[in-house]
C-alpha positions, 0 to 999 in steps of 0.5 A: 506425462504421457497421453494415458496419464491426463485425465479428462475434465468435464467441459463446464455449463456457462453457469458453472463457469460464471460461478468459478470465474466470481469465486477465483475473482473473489478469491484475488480480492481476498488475497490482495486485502490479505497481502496489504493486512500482513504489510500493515501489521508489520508481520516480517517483525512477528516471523523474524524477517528483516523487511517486507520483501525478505518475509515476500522472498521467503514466505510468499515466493510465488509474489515473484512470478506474478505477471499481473493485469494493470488493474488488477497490479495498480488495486494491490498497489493502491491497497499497500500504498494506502498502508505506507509502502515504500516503492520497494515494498510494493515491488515485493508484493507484486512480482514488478520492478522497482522502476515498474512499482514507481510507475505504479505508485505515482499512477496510484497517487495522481487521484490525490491532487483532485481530493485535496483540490475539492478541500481548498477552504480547509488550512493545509496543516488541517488537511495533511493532519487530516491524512495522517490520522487516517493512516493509523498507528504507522503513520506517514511520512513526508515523502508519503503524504507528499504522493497522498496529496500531490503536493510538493515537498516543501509545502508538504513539510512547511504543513506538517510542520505547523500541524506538529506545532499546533498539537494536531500530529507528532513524531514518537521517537518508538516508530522506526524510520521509513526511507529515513524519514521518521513517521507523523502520527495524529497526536491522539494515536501516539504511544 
């Protein structure tokens, strides 16, 4: 492209600037709830993709090539792992590694500890129940309520145990498996 071919743009006023700085910013939020909505709706199912990061590949390819601030990586991070993404999932939405994307989820997951220490008179099945609800129609799975919580994954497993005996949360044998996990559900969620 030669000399002659660019053309020129004005120079923006500070108030123009500020605008299109808040509206690019906007715009990024908007993707981020955007990316987290098509992982929560399972949209490689509906467009005939294996998994999340073949529909990532195929239909979203620029994921890849995202060099991403901190911030602005751990909140898309938060968002698919508030959704049950595995470390390979949010590898695939964020253009990182799977070893950075670890790093990321275990980031994410230390606010955890602090919540579940505030709630140390609710009884621990009643607490990851709880956590289980609010996951929605997906569930979690043990590994994921484990990095929720903080908690080890004995005592994660011994909870869900007993809030499945008490009726609080259920297995349907319908949710597919996630890291060979199947899924929790809260028992009035399931199909």
């Amino acid at each position: 492209m030669s000399a002659a071919n660019v053309v020129e743009a004005p120079v923006l006023d500070a108030l123009a600037a500020r605008r299109l700085v808040s509206e690019a910013r906007n715009a990024l939020a908007v993707a981020d709830e955007l990316l987290a909505r098509l992982y929560a709706g399972r949209a490689w199912v509906a467009l005939g993709h294996p998994d999340w990061p073949a529909l990532c590949a195929a239909e979203l390819p620029e994921l890849r090539h995202l060099k991403m601030r901190r911030a602005a990586r751990l909140e898309r991070v938060r968002l698919l792992a508030e959704r049950g993404a595995s470390v390979r999932d949010v590898a695939a939405a964020t253009g990182s590694s799977v070893g950075q994307a670890h790093a990321d989820v275990k980031a994410v997951g230390q606010a955890a500890p602090a919540a579940a220490v505030q709630r140390a008179d609710v009884p621990a099945h009643v607490r990851v129940a709880e956590l289980v609800a609010a996951s929605g129609a997906r569930g979690l799975t043990i590994p994921q309520a484990q990095r929720r919580l903080g908690w080890s994954y004995g005592a994660t497993s011994g909870a869900l145990s007993r809030a499945e005996r008490r009726g609080l949360v259920t297995r349907p044998a319908g949710l597919d498996r996630r890291g060979g996990f199947r899924p929790y559900v809260a028992a009035t969620v399931a199909p």
